[in-house]
C-alpha positions in Angstrom: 9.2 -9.3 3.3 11.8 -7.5 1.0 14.2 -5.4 2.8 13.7 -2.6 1.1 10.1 -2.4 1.9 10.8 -3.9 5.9 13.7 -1.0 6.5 10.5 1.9 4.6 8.6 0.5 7.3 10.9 0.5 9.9 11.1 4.3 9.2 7.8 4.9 9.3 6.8 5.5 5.4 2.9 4.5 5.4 2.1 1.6 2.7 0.5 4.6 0.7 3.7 6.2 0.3 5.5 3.1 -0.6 3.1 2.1 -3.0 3.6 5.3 -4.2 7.2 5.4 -4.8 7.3 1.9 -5.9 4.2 3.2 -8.8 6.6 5.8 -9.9 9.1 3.6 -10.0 7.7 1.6 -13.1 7.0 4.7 -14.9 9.8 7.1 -14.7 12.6 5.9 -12.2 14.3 9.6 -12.1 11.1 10.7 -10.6 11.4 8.0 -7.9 14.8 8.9 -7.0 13.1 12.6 -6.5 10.2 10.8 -3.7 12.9 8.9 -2.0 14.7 12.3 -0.8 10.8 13.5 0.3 10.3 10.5 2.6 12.7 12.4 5.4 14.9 9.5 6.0 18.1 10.0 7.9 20.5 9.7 6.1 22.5 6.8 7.4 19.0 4.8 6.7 19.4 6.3 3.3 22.7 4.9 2.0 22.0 1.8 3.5 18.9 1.9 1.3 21.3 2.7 -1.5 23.5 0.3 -0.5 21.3 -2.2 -0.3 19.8 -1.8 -4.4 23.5 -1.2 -5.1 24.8 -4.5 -4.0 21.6 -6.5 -4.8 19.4 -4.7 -7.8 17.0 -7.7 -7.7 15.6 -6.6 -4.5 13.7 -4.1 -6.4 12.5 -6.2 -8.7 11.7 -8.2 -5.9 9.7 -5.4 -4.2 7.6 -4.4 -7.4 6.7 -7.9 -7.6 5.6 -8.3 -4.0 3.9 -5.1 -4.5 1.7 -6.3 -7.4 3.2 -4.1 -9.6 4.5 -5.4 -13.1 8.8 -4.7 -13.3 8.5 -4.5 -17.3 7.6 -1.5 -16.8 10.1 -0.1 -15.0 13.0 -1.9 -17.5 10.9 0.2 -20.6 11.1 3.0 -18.3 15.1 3.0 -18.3 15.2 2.0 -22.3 13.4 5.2 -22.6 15.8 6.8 -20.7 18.8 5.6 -22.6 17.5 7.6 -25.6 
């Protein structure tokens, strides 16, 4: 299992939720950055999140992928936001 997925888990975020936030994800990244702080993680559990994408940003390509969802998206998400 991605570790980004095992440590939402490990904290309790339902599948619903992280299919959710991995959804918005593809289509406007900002936005996800906006359900992340809803989840009600402590904070440690946060940056190590953060810590985590920082060190290794495959590991959310690796997520959307093991969720079924389809990562060109979110890369034509963050073109659009370049403009």
């Amino acid at each position: 299992m991605n570790p980004i997925i095992a440590l939402l888990k490990e904290n309790n975020i339902s599948n619903e939720q992280i299919g959710e936030l991995f959804q918005t994800l593809t289509q406007n990244p900002l936005a996800a950055m906006a359900i992340i702080g809803q989840l009600g993680l402590p904070p440690e559990k946060l940056q190590l999140l953060m810590g985590q994408v920082m060190q290794n940003p495959a590991l959310l390509k690796e997520a959307v992928e093991e969720l079924g969802l389809d990562f060109s998206k979110v890369e034509a998400a963050k073109e659009q936001m370049k403009k």
